[in-house]
C-alpha positions in Angstrom: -13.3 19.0 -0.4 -10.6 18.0 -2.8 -10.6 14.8 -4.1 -7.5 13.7 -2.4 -9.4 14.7 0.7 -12.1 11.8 -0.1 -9.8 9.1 0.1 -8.5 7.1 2.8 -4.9 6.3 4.2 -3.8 4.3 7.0 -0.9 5.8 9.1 2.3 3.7 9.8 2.9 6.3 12.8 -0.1 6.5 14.6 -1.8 3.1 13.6 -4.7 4.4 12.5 -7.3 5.1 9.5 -7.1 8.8 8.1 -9.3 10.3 5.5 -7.2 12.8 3.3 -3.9 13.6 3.9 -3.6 14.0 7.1 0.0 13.1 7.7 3.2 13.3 5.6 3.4 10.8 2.6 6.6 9.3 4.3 3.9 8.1 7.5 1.1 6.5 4.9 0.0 4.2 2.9 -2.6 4.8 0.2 -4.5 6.2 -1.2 -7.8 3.6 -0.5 -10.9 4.2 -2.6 -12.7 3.1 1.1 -12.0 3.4 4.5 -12.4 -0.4 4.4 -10.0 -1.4 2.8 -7.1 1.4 4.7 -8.2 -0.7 7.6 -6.7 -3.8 5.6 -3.6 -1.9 4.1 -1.2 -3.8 6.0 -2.9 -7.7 5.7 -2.7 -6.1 1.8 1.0 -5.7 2.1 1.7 -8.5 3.8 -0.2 -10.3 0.8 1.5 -8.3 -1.8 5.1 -9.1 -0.5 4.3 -12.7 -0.1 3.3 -13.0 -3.7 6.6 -11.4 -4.8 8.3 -13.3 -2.5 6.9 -16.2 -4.4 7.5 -15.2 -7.8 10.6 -16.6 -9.8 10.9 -12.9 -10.8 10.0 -9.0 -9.8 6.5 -8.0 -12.5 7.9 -7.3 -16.0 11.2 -8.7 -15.6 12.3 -10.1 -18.2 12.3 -14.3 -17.8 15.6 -14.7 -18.6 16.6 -12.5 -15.4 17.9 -14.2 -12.6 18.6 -13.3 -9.4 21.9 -13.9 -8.8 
């Protein structure tokens, strides 16, 4: 076993945990260092996006950007 085998993915398709690629990358999300946290991935996008959301700009932006 590989280590991409050892990690964990949760599956947009079949709504479920995975260890390893299981399906294709387009389906996934991941890699997870624990099957733990794949069980959170999307709470952790929803968490992620609401934090861009509430940024002025997108992570290494420069601050004079704007959005216009």
């Amino acid at each position: 076993m590989d280590d991409d085998d050892k990690r964990w993915y949760y599956c947009l398709k079949h709504h479920q945990v995975e260890q390893g690629q299981v399906c294709p990358a387009r389906d996934r999300l991941g890699p997870y260092p624990t099957k733990e946290a794949a069980e959170h991935a999307l709470e952790t996008v929803e968490e992620r996006n609401k934090e861009w959301d509430d940024q002025d700009r997108w992570p290494g932006e420069p601050a004079d950007s704007t959005w216009e």
